[in-house]
N, C-alpha and C positions, 0 to 999 in steps of 0.2 A: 262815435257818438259823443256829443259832450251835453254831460249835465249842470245845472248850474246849483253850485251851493254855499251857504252862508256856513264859515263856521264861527260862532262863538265861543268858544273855547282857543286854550291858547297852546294844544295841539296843534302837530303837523296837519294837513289834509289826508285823508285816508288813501292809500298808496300799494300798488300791487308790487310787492316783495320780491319778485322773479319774472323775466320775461313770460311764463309759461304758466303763471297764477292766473286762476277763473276767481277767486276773492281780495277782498281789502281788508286789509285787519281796523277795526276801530275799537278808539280808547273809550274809556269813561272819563268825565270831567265833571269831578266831584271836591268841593269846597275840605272833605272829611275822609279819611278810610269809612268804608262801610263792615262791617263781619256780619256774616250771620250764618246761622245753625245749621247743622244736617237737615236736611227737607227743605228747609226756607227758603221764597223767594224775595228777589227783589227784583225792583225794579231802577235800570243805571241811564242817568242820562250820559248823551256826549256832545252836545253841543252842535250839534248837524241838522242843518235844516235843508232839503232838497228840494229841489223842482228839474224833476223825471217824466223824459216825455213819455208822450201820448205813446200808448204800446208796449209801453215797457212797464216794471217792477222794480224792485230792486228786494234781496230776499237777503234774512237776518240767518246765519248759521254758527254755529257753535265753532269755538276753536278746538284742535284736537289734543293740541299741548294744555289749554287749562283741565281739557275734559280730564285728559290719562294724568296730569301731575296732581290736580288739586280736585280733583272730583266738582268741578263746576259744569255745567253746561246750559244751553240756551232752553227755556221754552217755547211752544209756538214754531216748532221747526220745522220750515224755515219761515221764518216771521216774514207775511209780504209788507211791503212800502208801497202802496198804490202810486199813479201818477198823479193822481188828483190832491194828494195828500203832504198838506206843506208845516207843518206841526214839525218839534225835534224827535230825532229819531232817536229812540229808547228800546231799551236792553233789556228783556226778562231772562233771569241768571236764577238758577236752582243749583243748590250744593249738594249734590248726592255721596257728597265723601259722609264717614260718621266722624267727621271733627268739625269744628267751627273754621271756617276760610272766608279769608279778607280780598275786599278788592280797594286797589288805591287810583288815585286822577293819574291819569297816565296809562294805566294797563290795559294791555288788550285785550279785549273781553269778547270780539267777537267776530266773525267775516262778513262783509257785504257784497254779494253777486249779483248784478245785472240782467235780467233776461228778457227775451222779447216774448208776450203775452197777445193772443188773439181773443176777441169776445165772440164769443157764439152764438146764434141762433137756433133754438128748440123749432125740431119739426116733431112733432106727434105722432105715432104712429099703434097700430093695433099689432104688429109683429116684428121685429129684430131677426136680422138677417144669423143665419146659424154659421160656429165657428167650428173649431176642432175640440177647445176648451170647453165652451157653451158655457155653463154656469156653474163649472167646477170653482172653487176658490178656497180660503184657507188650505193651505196644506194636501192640495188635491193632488198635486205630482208625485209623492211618497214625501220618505226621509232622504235619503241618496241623492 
């Protein structure tokens, strides 16, 4: 599948790391370092503008190395990119460390996966077919 995209930023294009990567890592492309505080969000651009066909997504995930080194991670996860939507694609980053952590233009702030997405059609119905489950949830299987 190829997708077509504008980048403005003077980043690489976002690029899968290993033959056997389902993500792309993308940067932030920022004039400034940004820092901000335990709890706080922001919000990062990176210069990426897509047009993702009809069917697909494209969804925003957390890296695992900012998450375990510097206590960053994504909100919104996984943040969808609809196909319809041609705007720059932006980064909502929460620091759940207790220190102040920085991000600078250049770093990678984040993964982007591809999937293919179906829409569906609501049938209405007065009964739902029964399972083995049924309406057990939260925590219904035990602890073990």
């Amino acid at each position: 599948m190829k997708v077509r995209i504008i980048n403005k930023s003077h980043h690489p294009l976002p690029a899968y790391a290993t033959p056997g990567a389902s993500g792309m890592d993308i940067r932030a492309f920022l004039t400034e370092k940004i820092s901000f505080a335990p709890s706080e969000r922001i919000l990062v651009p990176t210069g990426l503008f897509l047009a993702i066909p009809e069917g697909y997504e494209a969804q925003i995930r957390p890296r695992s190395g900012l998450a375990i080194k510097q206590g960053i991670t994504c909100l919104n996860t996984p943040g969808t990119i609809d196909a319809d939507y041609r705007g720059e694609i932006k980064v909502i980053l929460i620091n759940l460390s207790n220190e102040i952590q920085s991000i600078e233009d250049g770093d990678r702030i984040a993964q982007m996966v591809f999937q293919k997405v179906d829409q569906i059609q609501w049938e209405e119905s007065d009964h739902l077919d029964s399972t083995q489950r049924d309406a057990g949830g939260f925590g219904h299987t035990g602890k073990n």
